[in-house]
Every structure is written in structure tokens, then in C-alpha cells.
SEGUDO-349273 format. One record per residue (C-alpha): x negated, y negated, z; residue number from 0. Coordinates in steps of 0.25 Angstrom, whole numbers, plus 5000, padded with zeros to 4 digits. Layout:
# SEGUDO-349273
X_Y_Z_NUM
...
# end
This chain:
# SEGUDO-349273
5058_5212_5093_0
5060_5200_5100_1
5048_5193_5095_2
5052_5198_5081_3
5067_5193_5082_4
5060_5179_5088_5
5051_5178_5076_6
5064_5181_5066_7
5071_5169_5073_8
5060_5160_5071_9
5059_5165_5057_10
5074_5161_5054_11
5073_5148_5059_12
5060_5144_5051_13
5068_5149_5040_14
5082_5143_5042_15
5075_5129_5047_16
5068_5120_5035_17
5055_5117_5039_18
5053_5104_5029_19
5065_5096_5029_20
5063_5085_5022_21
5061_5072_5030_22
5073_5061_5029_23
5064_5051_5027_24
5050_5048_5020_25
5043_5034_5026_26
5032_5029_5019_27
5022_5020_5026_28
5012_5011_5019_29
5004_5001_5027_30
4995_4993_5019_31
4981_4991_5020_32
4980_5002_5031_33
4968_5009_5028_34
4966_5023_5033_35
4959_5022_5044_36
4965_5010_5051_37
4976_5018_5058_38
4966_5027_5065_39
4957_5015_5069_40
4969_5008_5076_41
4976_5020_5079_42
4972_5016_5096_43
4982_5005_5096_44
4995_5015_5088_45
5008_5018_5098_46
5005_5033_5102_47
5019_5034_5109_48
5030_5043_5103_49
5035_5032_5093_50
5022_5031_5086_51
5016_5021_5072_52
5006_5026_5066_53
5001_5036_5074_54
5013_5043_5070_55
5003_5047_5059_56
4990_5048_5066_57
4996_5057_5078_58
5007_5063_5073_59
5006_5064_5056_60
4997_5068_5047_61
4986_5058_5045_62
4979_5058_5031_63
4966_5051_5036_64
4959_5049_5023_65
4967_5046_5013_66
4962_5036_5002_67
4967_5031_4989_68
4960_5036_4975_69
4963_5021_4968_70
4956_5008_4967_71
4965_4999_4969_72
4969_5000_4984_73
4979_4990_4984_74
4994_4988_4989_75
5003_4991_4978_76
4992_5003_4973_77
4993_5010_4986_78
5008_5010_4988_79
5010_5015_4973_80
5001_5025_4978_81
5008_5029_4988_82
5021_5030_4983_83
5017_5038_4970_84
5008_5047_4975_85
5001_5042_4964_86
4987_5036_4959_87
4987_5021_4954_88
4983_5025_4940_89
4997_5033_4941_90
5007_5024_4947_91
5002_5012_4939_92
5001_5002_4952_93
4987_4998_4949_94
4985_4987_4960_95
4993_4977_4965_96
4993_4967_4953_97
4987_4970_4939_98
4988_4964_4926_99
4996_4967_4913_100
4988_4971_4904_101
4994_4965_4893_102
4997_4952_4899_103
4986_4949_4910_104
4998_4946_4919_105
4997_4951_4935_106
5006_4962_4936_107
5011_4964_4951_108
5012_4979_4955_109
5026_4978_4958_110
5031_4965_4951_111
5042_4968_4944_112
5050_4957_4934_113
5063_4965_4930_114
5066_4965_4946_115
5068_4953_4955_116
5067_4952_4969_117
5079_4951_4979_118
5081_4940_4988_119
5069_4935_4985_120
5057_4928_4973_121
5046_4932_4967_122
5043_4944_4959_123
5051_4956_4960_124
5045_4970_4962_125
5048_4985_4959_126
5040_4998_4956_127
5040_4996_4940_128
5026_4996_4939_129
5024_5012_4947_130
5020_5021_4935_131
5024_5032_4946_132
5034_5039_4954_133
5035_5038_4968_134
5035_5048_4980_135
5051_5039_4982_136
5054_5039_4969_137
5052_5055_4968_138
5060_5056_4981_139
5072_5050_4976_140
5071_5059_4964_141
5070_5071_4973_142
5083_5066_4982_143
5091_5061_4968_144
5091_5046_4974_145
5096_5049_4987_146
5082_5045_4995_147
5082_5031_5000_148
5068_5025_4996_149
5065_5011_5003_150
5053_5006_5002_151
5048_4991_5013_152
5036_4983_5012_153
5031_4970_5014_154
5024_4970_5001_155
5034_4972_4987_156
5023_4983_4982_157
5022_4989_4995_158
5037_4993_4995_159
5040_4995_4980_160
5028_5004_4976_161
5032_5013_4986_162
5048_5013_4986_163
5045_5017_4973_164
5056_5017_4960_165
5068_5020_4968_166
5066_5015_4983_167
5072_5002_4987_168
5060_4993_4991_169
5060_4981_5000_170
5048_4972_5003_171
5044_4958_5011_172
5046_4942_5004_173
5036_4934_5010_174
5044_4924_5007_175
5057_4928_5015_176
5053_4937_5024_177
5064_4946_5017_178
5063_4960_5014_179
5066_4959_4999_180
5067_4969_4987_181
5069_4967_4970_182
5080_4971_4961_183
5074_4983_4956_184
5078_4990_4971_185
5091_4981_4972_186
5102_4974_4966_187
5101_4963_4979_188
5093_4964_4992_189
5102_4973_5000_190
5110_4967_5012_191
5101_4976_5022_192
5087_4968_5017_193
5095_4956_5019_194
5099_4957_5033_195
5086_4960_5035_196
5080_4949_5028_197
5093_4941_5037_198
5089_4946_5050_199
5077_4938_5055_200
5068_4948_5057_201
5058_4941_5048_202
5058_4929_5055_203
5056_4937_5069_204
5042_4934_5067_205
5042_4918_5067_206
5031_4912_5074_207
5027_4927_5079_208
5012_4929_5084_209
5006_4941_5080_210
4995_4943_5089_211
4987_4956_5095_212
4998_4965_5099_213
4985_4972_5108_214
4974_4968_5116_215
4963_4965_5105_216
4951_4971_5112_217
4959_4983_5107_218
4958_4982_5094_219
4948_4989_5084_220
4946_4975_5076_221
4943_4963_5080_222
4942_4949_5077_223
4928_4950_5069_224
4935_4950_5055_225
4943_4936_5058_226
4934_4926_5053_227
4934_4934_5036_228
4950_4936_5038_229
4959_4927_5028_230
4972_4927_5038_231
4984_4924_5027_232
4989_4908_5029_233
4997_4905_5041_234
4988_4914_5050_235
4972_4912_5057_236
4960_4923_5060_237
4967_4929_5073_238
4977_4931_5083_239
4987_4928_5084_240
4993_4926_5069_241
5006_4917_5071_242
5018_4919_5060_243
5026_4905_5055_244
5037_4900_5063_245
5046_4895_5050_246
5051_4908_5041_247
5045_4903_5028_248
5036_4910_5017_249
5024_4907_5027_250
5031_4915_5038_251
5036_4927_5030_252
5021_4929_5021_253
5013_4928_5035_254
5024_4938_5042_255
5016_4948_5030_256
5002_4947_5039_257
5009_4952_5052_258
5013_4964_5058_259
5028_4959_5058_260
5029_4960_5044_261
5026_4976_5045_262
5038_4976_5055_263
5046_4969_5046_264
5046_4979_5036_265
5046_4990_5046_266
5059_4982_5051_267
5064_4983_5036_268
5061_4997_5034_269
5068_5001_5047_270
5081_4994_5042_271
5081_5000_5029_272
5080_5014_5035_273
5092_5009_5044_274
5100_5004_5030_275
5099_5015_5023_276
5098_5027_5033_277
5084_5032_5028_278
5083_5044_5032_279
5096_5047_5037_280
5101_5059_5027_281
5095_5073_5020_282
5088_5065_5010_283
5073_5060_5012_284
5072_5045_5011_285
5059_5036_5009_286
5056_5024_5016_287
5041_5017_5013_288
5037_5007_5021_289
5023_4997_5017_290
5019_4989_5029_291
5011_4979_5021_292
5005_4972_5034_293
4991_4977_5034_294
4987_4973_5022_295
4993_4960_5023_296
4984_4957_5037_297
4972_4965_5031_298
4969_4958_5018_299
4969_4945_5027_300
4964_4947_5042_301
4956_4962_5035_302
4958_4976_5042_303
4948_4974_5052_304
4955_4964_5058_305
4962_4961_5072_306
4976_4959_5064_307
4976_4973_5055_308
4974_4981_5068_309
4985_4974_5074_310
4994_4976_5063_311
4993_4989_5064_312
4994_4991_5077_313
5008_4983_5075_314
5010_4991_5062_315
5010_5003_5070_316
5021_4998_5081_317
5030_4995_5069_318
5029_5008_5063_319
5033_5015_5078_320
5044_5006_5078_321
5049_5012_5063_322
5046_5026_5066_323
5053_5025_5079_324
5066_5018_5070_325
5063_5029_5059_326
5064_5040_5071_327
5076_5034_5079_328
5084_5033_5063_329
5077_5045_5055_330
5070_5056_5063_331
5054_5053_5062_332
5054_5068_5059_333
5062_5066_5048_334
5053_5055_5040_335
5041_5058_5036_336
5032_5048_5037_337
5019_5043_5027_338
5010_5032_5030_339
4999_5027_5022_340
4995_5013_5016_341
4992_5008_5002_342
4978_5005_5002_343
4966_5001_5015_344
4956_4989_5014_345
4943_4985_5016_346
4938_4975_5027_347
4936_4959_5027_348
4924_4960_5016_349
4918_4946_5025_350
4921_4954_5038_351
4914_4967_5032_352
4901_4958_5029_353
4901_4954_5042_354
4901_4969_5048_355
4886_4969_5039_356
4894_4977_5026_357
4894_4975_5012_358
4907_4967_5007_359
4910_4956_4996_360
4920_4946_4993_361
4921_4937_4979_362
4931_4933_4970_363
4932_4944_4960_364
4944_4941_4951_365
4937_4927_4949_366
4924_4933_4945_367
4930_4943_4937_368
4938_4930_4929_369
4925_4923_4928_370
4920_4936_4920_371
4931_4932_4908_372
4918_4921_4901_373
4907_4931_4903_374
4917_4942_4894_375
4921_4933_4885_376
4909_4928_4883_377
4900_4944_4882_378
4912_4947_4871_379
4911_4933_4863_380
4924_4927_4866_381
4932_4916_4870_382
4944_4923_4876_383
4945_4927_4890_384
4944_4944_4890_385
4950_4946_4905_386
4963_4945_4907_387
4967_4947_4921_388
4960_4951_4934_389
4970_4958_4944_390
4958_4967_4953_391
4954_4975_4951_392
4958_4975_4938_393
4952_4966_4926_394
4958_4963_4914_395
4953_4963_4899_396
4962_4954_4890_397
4963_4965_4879_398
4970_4956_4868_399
4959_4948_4868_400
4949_4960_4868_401
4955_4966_4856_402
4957_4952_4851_403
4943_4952_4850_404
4938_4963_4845_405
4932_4966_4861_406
4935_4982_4865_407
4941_4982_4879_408
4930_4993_4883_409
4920_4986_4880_410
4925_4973_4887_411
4929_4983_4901_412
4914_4986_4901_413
4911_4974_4899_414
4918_4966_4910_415
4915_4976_4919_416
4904_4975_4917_417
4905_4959_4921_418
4913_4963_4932_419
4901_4972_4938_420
4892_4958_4940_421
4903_4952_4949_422
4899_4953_4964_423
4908_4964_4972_424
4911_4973_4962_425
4907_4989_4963_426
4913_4993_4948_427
4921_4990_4937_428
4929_5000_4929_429
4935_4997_4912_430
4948_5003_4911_431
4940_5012_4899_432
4933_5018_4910_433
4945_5018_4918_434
4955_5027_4907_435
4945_5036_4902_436
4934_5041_4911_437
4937_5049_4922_438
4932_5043_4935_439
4935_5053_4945_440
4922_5056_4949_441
4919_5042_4955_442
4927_5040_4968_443
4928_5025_4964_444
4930_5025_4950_445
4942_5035_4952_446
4948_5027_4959_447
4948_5015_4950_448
4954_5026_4939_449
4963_5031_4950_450
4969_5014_4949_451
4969_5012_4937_452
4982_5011_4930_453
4979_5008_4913_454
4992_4998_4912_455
4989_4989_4921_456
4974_4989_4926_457
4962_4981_4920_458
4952_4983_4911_459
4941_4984_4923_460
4944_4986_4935_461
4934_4982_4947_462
4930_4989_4958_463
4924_4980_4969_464
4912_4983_4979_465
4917_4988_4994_466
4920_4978_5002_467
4924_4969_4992_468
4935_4957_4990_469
4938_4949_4979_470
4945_4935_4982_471
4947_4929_4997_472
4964_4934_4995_473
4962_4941_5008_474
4951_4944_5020_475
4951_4960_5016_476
4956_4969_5005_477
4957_4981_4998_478
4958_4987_4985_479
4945_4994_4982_480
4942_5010_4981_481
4935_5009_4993_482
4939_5020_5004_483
4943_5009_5013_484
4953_5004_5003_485
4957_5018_5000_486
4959_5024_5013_487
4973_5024_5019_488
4981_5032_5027_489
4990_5043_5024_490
4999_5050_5035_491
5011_5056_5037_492
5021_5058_5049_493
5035_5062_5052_494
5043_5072_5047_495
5035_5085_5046_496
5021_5080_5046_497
5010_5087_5055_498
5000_5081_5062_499
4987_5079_5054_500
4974_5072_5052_501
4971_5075_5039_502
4955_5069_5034_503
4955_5075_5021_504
4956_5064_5009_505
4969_5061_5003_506
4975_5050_4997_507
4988_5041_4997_508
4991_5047_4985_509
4997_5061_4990_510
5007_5052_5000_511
5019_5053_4991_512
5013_5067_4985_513
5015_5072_4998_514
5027_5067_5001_515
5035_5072_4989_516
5029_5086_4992_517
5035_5085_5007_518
5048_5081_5001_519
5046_5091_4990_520
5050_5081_4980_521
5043_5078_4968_522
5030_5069_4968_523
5028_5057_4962_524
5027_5059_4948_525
5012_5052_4946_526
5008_5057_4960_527
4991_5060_4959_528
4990_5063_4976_529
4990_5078_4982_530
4999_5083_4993_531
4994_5081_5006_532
4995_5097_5011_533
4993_5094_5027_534
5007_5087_5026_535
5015_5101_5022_536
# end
């Protein structure tokens, strides 16, 4: 009778007690450039005290070990739209960083958006106008009837506004200022709090700063060996120590972008906005997503296999045990759940992967592709120029003059594909015919093109270049490509009611915000193409 009356006690509390109350606050986390398996190859030099960074997720989440985009076009803004909408590119329209108008040739910028303007600040404005898709924020301030707070904080503009969605409030960095700056489609005028900030010389800190080895280097997995092939942004040399301007100019506040301090200062941001506005604090779940645009910054100039990315990281990871450790003293950590993943991953110094004895390429692709325009014109008996734009991976047909003509836009795709199949560096080349009507989803690179390919604004061939390859000297390494080393990211979770998990099963970026609307039990994002990642339940 005892051990029955015990049972029925148990019973009653499981009943009377919730078992999934909802966490009071979602943070999103998105490092750029972080390829998936960078974190486990510097994982050695992560705190593993109480008060952890990212082994939060590698020791005490679930880690999503193979997760890999299904598009083409790895790059910033794609990703984070991604992200956000749960959503193929082909879906949420953000089909690279920049493309063209169609009509017009123009370059069109992925979040440029001319009926806003910036606060405190010039140059173009931005706002989430050109997302064909809902986001995993937008649904959750349905869901809550606009009582969530939704903050989005990067250095980059796309990085924060893709994310934050059509109704969070979006910050991002001026390399001009050094300010923390927004547009008016999230306010009237920069609120008093940004201001302060931007006021309070925390910016300036970093005047005349070092940022040297923060460990012995005979502990580190890289080394020196890719120096000589980096192409350190102006300002800075090939090696230690990288020495920041002693005068707060536009010199000082770009090059602040290509050090660790410029993740803290967003970290610093995103620790006062939680402060400002109580994230976290009442019955309704908040959102807070944070890009830490670093990584990319150093990547694509001193490459991932180099001395500065590990460090970073290493200092990236002490930045976020410091915000975890704020969150925990203000929120609770077991009441915010916790997502980390990164936009896209990247591909090694082509020069320095030569040197190793593999295969690798660099030209000057959007020249070469220009140079094509007389050899068209000529095979189809004009004098008009037929391309219109070039915005990689993306070529453009000028169609007024094709039907101007008489020239059938097929036959020109085939045709200036087939040109484009001569130049050196290039795997494949796909017409926008091809594109819209055939189904692709046998081949896992062609998929992927069709997976990016947005009809408004991509071109009428897009290029897929070989592995390894890079087009322009714009910077040491890059990324971009189908390849699994652009595709692969990390995608892990921590925090509130997530068990500990290593999970090695393909998944993909795409089922982040799926999977978070299902733990909320909110609706999902309305173009949502991912699946529910089950372990999590």
C-alpha cells in the first residue's frame, strides 16, 4: 500500500506540474563563416568551467554534427534568410547578396531599401522588403498578438535585418561612426538608449589596441604556413600582432570589423538591449538574434586555416561565456533556449591549397564572362551588346534587345552557356529554361542551383565554378559554391529543456526555425521547406 500510495503521489505531481513551459526567451546565434566542423577542431582551447561558450553546446546541448545547406549560393544574406524562414532560397526570394533587376540591369542589394532612410547615419537604408517569406519572429509575434520583443544585432545590416524579420527592431554597426545605427522602417529616430551607447566611448576602447595571440602559439592547430597567400585588409601586415589606429576615424572603426573586439562590441550591444527592454523578464517569450559577423570578416582575408581565425574563435567563445553568464544572472539560462548555427562555411586560400599539392584555381571571372558579350553578339549577327549584368553567379541576358532582334531567349541561354563552359575554373552552367522546367533533384549539384534559384531576380545562366575556385583577388578565401565545405555549418541548441545529444544524421539549416515554432507550438514560417528536428522533443 505504501508503494502504491508513493506512486499516486508522483503521479499527481507529474500531472498538476507542466512539463514544457515555454522558455521567456528565444536567442538565436549566427557566426559567420563558421563551418561545421571548426568548433570541434578548436573545441581544446573552449572554457570547460561552469560558465561555458561554445561548449554549452558541444557538452551540454544537442549538437547537429552534419548539418548542410541544400542551395548554391552559400553566401551571407542567403543563409541568414534561411535561417530565419525556415525556408529554401527559391522560397524566401533572397537569392545572393546582390542581383540584378531584371528589367533595368541595375544591382540590387539584398536589403537596400529606398522608401526608408537610415538614422543618424549615410548611405543606403535597409529593411526586410525584399523577404518573399515569413519568419520564425514574424509568426511569433502573431502567436503572442504583438506582445513578444524581437531585437535583432549585427555588424553587418543583412546579418541583423534578414533575421529580425518584418516586425523586430534591427540594429547594425557604421563603419563610419563606429555607431550602433538603425533605418526608419524600425523607428521614427534612433532611440535614446542606442545613443548613449554610441555616447559612452566603448567604441573608442580599442584605440591603439594590439590584438595579439591570447595563447601560447605552439598550441594552436594552424599555423603560420598560410601567411605569405593572405590578403590582410589596409592598415594591418601578414602576422602578429595586428595594431588598431590611434585616431577615431573611418580607418579606425572599418578595421575594428577585422578583430575580435568588434564581436564584443556587439555582444556589448546586445547585453544592453536585453537590460533596456527586460527580455525575458515577463509570461511571454521573447526573441533576441545575434550575428557575430567577425569570422567572415577575418576569413575572406587572412583564410580559415590561418593563426588569426583560430584565435578569434578562441576569443569569440570567451565573449559568449561572458553573455551567457549576463543572460543567466538577468533571465535564468533555463529559461532561454538557445540555437547556434552560421549562415554559410568556406573554402580554404585557393594559393595555400596549391601549395598543400591539391587541385585549386583563381581568375577573374566576371571579366572574362564580360569579354564573352563580342563573341554573342557576333554568333547571333549583331551589333548590340546581349549581356546585361553580371552579379555571380548570376549572368544576364539583355531581353529587350533579344526580342528586339528576333533572338529566342532559349536559344541565347544555351548559347552563352555554352561560351561560358570554355572559360577556365568553371564546372557547369545552368539556363534559367532549364532552371523552371526540368526537375533537377536527382543531381545533388543541380538541386541545389534549383534550390537558389529565385525567377524575379536571378540570371539567365547561372555559373557553377570548379572546387576550389575563386574569382577576383576581392579577398585571400571565400565561399559561395555547392561544395560540402561551403554547405556545412553547425546546428545546435542549448538551454531551456534541451537534452544532451550528438546527433550525426544529415540535417539542414533549414529546419532551425521549423523546429523552433514546434517547441513553442506556434505556427511555422509560412514558406517553411525544413523538417522538425525530433531528438529535440
Amino acid at each position: 500500500m505504501k508503494m502504491k500510495a508513493c506512486v499516486m503521489v508522483i503521479l499527481s505531481l507529474l500531472i498538476s506540474t507542466p512539463l514544457q513551459a515555454k522558455p521567456k526567451l528565444v536567442l538565436q546565434i549566427t557566426v559567420d563563416q563558421l563551418r561545421g566542423d571548426m568548433l570541434s577542431r578548436y573545441q581544446p582551447h573552449f572554457i570547460t568551467e561552469e560558465q561555458q561558450g561554445f561548449n554549452l553546446f558541444l557538452q551540454q546541448g544537442t549538437a547537429y554534427l552534419n548539418a548542410h545547406y541544400r542551395h548554391n549560393t552559400t553566401l551571407t544574406a542567403v543563409g541568414h534568410a534561411t535561417l530565419a524562414t525556415g525556408a529554401l532560397p527559391s522560397e524566401h526570394g533572397v537569392a545572393a547578396n546582390n542581383w540584378a533587376d531584371r528589367q533595368s540591369g541595375e544591382r540590387v542589394y539584398c536589403v537596400a531599401d529606398e522608401s526608408t532612410h537610415l538614422l543618424d547615419a549615410q548611405g543606403y537604408s535597409a529593411s526586410p522588403a525584399n523577404l518573399m517569406a515569413s519568419t520564425f519572429s514574424d509568426e511569433l509575434y502573431l502567436a503572442s498578438d504583438g506582445k513578444a520583443k524581437i531585437f535583432s544585432v549585427s555588424i553587418k545590416d543583412r546579418g541583423a535585418v534578414l533575421t529580425g524579420g518584418q516586425h523586430g527592431k534591427s540594429f547594425w554597426y557604421d563603419k563610419s561612426s563606429g555607431n550602433m545605427i538603425s533605418s526608419s522602417f524600425y523607428f521614427d529616430a534612433l532611440p535614446e538608449y542606442a545613443r548613449k551607447f554610441n555616447q559612452s566611448g566603448y567604441k573608442d576602447q580599442f584605440l591603439n589596441q594590439h590584438w595579439n595571440l591570447s595563447q601560447p602559439q605552439t598550441t594552436y592547430r594552424n599555423s603560420a604556413a598560410n601567411r605569405n597567400f593572405q590578403i590582410p585588409p589596409k592598415g594591418f601586415n601578414r602576422g602578429f600582432p595586428h595594431t588598431l589606429p590611434a585616431q577615431p576615424d573611418k580607418r579606425y572603426y572599418s578595421l575594428l570589423t577585422y578583430t575580435p573586439f568588434g564581436d564584443q562590441l556587439t555582444a556589448a550591444f546586445a547585453k544592453m538591449l536585453i537590460k533596456e527592454h527586460g527580455l525575458g523578464e515577463d509570461a511571454t517569450t521573447d526573441y533576441l538574434a545575434i550575428s557575430f559577423s567577425v569570422n567572415d570578416y577575418i576569413g575572406h582575408m587572412f583564410g580559415p586555416n590561418s593563426l588569426e581565425t583560430e584565435d578569434n574563435l578562441i576569443r569569440l567563445d570567451r565573449t559568449l561565456a561572458d553573455l551567457f553568464a549576463f543572460i543567466d544572472k538577468h533571465i535564468g539560462m533555463q529559461n532561454v533556449l538557445i540555437a547556434l548555427s552560421a549562415d554559410h562555411g568556406v573554402d580554404a586560400i585557393p594559393e595555400y591549397k596549391r601549395s598543400l599539392g591539391f587541385r585549386a584555381f583563381r581568375g577573374s571571372l566576371k571579366a572574362q564572362i564580360s569579354a564573352l558579350n563580342a563573341q554573342l553578339s557576333e554568333h547571333f549577327k549583331t551589333r548590340d551588346a546581349l549581356i546585361k549584368a553580371v552579379q555571380l553567379p548570376s549572368v544576364y541576358l539583355d531581353n529587350a534587345v533579344l526580342q528586339e532582334q528576333g533572338i529566342a531567349a532559349q536559344q541565347a541561354q544555351k548559347k552563352l552557356a555554352e561560351l561560358i563552359n570554355t572559360l577556365p575554373g568553371i564546372a557547369r552552367t545552368f539556363t534559367r529554361q532549364t532552371l523552371l522546367t526540368e526537375d533537377l533533384s536527382f543531381d545533388a549539384i543541380a538541386s541545389k542551383v534549383q534550390n537558389a534559384y529565385v525567377p524575379e531576380r536571378s540570371g539567365d545562366v547561372v555559373i557553377v565554378q570548379q572546387t576550389s575556385s575563386m574569382s577576383g583577388d576581392y579577398a585571400a578565401a571565400t565561399h559561395g559554391s555547392p561544395y560540402r565545405y561551403d554547405t556545412h555549418v553547425p546546428l545546435h541548441f542549448a538551454g531551456w529543456n534541451i537534452p544532451t545529444a550528438r546527433i550525426y544524421r544529415e540535417v539542414s539549416p533549414e529546419d532551425l526555425a521549423l523546429t523552433l515554432s514546434a517547441l513553442l507550438e506556434i505556427t511555422q514560417p509560412n514558406k517553411a521547406t525544413g523538417k522538425l528536428l525530433t531528438e529535440l522533443f
